[in-house]
Each structure stands twice: as C-alpha cells, then as structure tokens.
One Martini backbone bead per residue (centre of mass of N, CA, C, O) as a GRO file, in nm:
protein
  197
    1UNK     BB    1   0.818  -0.026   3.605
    2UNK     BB    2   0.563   0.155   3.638
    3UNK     BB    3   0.658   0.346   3.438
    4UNK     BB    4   0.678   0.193   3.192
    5UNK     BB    5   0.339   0.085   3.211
    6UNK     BB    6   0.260   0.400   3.207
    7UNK     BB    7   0.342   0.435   2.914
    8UNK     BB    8   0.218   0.184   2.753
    9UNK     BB    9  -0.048   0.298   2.851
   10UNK     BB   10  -0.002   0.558   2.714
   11UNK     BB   11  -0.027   0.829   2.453
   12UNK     BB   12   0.267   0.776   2.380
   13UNK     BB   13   0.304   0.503   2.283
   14UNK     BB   14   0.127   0.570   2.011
   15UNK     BB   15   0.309   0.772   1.890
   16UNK     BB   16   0.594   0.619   1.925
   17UNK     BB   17   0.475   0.469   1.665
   18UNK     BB   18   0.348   0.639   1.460
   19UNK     BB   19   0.609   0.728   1.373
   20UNK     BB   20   0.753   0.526   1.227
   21UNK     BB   21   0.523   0.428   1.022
   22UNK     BB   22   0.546   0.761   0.928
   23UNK     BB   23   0.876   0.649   0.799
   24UNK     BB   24   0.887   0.398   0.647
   25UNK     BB   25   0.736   0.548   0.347
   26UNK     BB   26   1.046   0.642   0.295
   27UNK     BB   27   1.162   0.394   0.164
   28UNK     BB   28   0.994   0.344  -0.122
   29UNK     BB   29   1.096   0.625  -0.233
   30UNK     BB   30   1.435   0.579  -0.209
   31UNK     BB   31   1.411   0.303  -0.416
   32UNK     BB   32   1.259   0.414  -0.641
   33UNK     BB   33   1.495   0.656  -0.700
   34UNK     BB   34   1.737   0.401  -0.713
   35UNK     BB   35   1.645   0.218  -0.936
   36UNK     BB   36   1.654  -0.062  -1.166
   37UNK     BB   37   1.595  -0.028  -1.508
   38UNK     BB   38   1.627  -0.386  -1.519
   39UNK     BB   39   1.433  -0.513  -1.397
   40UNK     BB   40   1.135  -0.726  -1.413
   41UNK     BB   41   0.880  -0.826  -1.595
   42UNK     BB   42   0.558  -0.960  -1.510
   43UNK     BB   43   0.425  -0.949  -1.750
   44UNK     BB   44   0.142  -1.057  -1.942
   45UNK     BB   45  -0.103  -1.117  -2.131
   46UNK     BB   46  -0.320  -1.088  -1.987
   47UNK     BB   47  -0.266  -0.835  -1.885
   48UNK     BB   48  -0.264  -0.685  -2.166
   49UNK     BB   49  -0.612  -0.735  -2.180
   50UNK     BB   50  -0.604  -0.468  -2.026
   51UNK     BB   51  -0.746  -0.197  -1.949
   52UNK     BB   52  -0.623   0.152  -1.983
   53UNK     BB   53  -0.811   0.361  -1.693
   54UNK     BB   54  -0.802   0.650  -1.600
   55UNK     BB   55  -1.054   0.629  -1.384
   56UNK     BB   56  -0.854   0.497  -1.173
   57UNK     BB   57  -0.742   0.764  -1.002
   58UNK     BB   58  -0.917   0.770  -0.761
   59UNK     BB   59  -0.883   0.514  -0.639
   60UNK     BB   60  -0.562   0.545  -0.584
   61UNK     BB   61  -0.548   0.808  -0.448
   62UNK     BB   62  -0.741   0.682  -0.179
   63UNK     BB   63  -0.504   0.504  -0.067
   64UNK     BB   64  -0.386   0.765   0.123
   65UNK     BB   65  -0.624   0.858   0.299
   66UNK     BB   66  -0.729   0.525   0.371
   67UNK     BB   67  -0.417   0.478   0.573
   68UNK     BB   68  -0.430   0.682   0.713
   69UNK     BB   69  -0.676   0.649   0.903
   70UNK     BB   70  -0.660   0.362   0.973
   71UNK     BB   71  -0.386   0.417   1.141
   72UNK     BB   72  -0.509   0.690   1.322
   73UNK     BB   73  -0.704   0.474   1.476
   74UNK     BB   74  -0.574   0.239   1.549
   75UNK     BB   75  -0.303   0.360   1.689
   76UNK     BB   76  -0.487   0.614   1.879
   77UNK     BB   77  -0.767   0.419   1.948
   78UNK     BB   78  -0.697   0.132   1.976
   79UNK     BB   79  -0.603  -0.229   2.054
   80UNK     BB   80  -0.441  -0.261   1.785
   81UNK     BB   81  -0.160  -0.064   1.796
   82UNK     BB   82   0.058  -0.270   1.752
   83UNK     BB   83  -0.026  -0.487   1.534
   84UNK     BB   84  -0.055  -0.237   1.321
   85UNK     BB   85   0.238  -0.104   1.347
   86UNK     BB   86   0.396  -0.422   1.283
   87UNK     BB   87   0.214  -0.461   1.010
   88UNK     BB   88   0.356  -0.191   0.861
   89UNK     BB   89   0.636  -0.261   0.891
   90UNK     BB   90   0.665  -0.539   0.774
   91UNK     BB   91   0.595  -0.446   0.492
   92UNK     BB   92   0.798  -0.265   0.415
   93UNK     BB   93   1.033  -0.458   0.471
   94UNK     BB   94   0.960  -0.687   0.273
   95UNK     BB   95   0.967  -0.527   0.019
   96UNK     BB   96   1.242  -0.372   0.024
   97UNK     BB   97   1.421  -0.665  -0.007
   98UNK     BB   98   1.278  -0.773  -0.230
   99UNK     BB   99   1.370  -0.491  -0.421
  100UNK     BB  100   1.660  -0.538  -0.381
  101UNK     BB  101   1.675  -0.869  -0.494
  102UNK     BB  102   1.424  -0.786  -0.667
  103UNK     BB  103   1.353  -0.615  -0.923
  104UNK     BB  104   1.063  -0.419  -1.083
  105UNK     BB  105   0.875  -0.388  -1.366
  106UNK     BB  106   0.666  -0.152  -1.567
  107UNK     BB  107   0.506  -0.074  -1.867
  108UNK     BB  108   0.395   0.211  -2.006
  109UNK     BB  109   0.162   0.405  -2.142
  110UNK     BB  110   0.057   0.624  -2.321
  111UNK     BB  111  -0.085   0.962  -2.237
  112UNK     BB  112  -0.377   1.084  -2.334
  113UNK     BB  113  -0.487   1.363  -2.325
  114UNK     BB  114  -0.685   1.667  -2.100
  115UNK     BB  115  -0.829   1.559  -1.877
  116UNK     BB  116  -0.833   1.446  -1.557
  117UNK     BB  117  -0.739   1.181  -1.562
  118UNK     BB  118  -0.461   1.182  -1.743
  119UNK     BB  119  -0.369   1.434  -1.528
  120UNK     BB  120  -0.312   1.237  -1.327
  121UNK     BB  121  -0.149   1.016  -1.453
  122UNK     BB  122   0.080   1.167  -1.466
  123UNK     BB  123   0.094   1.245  -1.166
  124UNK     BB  124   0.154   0.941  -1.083
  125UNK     BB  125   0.409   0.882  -1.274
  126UNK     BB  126   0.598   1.105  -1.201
  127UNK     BB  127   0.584   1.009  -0.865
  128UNK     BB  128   0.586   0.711  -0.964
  129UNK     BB  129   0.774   0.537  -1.049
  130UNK     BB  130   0.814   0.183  -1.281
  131UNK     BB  131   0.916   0.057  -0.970
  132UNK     BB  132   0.887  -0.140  -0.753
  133UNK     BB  133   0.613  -0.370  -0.773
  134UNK     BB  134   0.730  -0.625  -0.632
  135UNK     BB  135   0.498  -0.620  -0.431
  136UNK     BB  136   0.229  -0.420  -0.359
  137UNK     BB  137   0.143  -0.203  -0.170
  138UNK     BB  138  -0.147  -0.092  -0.241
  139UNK     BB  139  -0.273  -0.403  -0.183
  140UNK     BB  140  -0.110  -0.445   0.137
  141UNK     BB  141  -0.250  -0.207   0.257
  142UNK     BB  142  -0.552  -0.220   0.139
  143UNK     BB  143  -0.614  -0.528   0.279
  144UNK     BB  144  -0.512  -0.489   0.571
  145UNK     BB  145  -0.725  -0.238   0.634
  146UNK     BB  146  -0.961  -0.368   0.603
  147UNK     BB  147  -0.937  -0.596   0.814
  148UNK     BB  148  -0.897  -0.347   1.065
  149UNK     BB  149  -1.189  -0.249   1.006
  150UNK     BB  150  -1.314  -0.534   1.116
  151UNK     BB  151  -1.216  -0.421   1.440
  152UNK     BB  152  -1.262  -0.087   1.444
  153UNK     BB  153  -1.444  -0.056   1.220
  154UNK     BB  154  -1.704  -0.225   1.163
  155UNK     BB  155  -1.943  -0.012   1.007
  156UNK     BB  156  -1.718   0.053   0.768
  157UNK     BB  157  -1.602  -0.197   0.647
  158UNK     BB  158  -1.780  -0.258   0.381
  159UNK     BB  159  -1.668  -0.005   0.226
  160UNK     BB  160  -1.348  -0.078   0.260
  161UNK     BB  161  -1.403  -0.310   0.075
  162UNK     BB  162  -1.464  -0.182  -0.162
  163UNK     BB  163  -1.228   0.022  -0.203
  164UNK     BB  164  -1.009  -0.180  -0.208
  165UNK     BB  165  -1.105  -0.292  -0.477
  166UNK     BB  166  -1.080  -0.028  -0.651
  167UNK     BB  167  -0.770  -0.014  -0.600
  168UNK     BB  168  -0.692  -0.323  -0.686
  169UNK     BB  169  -0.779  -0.262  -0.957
  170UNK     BB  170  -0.642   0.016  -1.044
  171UNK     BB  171  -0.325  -0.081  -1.058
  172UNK     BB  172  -0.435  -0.235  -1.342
  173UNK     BB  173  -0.554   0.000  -1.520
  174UNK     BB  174  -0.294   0.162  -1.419
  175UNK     BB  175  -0.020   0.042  -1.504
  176UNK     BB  176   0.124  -0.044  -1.237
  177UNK     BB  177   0.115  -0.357  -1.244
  178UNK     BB  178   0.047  -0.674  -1.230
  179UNK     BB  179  -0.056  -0.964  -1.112
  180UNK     BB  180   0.158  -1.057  -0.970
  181UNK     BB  181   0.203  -0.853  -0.771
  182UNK     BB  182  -0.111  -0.868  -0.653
  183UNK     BB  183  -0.029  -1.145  -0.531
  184UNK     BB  184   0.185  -1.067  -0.341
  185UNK     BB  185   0.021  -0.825  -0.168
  186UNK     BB  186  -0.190  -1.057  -0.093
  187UNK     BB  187   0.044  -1.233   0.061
  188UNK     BB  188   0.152  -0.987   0.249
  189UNK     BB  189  -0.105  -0.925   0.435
  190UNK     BB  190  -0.180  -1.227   0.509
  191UNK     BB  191   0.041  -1.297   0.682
  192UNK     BB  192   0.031  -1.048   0.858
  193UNK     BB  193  -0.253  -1.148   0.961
  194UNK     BB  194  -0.126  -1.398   1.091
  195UNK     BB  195   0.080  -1.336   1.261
  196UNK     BB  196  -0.008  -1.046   1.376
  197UNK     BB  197  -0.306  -0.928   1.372
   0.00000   0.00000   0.00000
C-alpha cells in the first residue's frame, strides 16, 4: 500500500496521466476521417449572416498550443492534475459518442486569395475534414483550459479569457462551427468543470 501512495504522489504518476490524455485527441482525428458526410447540419440563417474573416485562422490554430500548455502545467506541475486529466478525457469520450450517434457537418465556402491568412485556412480545411463538428471541441477545451488557468496559473487568466474568446470567435468566422456547435461545446465544458473540477 505504501507502494502504491508513494507512486501516486510522485511524478510518475502525473506522466502516466499524461499519456492517456495526449493519446485521446487521436479518437477525434480516427472518427473526422471516417466520418458520413450525410450527417446533420446545423447551420442556421443566423449562422449564415456571420461573415467569413481568413484573418481568424491564427487564433484558431492558437488553440492547439494553447490547451497543449494549459494540460501540461496543469497535469505536471499543479494539485488538479488528476481533475484536468479526468476532465481532458471525458470531453473526448462525450464527443466521440455525439459523433458516432449523430454525425453532424458543416458546409465550406470556397477559399480565394494568395495572403497567408486565405492560405492557413485551406491548410486548416485541408487537415480538418467538415464533419464531428457538434459539440466543437475547439470551443469545449478552450473554455475549459480558461476555467483551469484561473486555478493553476491565476496570473495570466485573464490573458486566457482573451484568447479563449478569440479562439471561439474563430470557430465561427472560418466556418467550422455553426452556433449550435458553439453552444454545445460550450455545455460540456461547463458540465465537465461542474461534475468533475
């Protein structure tokens, strides 16, 4: 028994989390590109009269370095290491379910221009089929990673709700998301920092 608290409380313990939770964002990656483009789509007139802005192509792919700090300060350096890892994989685990039960898509509009920012969004299309789309994840790991910075890294939360917002901003001006997405990502963050912390 000594054993086993001796492992849980030391850093073997938060690696052997680690693992696991940068091994789940391969579930989302298996399900996009064996995805049916017949599933659902969400896309309201609303949704339609948002305009689609290339120039939010950097903080969208700011997400990704974003949740990727966010996860490895939390799980390796804070006391909500177990909590931040529990709550990485249930939103995983949550989504991949939605995607098998009901498949949902959104449509693209064609990408023109030369810029870097026109030419980010063709590689973010290119790399991220338009399908597993409800609930976003982009939407429920950066709501959730703000939540998370405003316990381990109190300092620069508010830098992160910036960003956060920036980033689900993003979602919709280049046409990933539709609001309902939105709207869902934004429920199972939210349920995720309620049930598990």
């Amino acid at each position: 028994m000594d054993i086993l608290m001796q492992f849980l409380s030391g850093p073997w313990a938060r690696v052997s989390l680690l693992v696991p939770v940068l091994l789940s964002f391969g579930i989302y990656s298996g399900l996009n590109k064996t995805a049916n483009p017949k599933g659902m789509n969400l896309m309201t007139r609303f949704d339609h009269k948002i305009p689609f802005l290339p120039a939010f192509s950097v903080p969208y792919l700011l997400h990704f370095p974003y949740v990727l700090f966010v996860l490895l300060v939390g799980i390796l350096h804070s006391p909500y290491f177990a909590q931040i890892a529990a709550g990485t994989i249930a939103i995983q685990l949550a989504s991949a379910l939605i995607f098998r039960w009901r498949q949902s898509h959104v449509p693209r509009p064609a990408v023109e221009g030369k810029g870097v920012f026109p030419r980010l969004v063709r590689m973010i299309y290119r790399l991220d089929r338009p399908y597993c789309t409800f609930p976003s994840q982009h939407v429920a790991y950066s709501v959730i990673c703000a939540y998370w910075s405003t316990l381990i890294l109190p300092g620069l939360a508010s830098y992160f709700m910036i960003l956060t917002s920036a980033i689900v901003a993003s979602t919709l001006f280049l046409k990933q998301h539709a609001l309902a997405d939105v709207a869902g990502g934004l429920s199972l963050a939210a349920v995720c920092a309620y049930v598990i912390g």
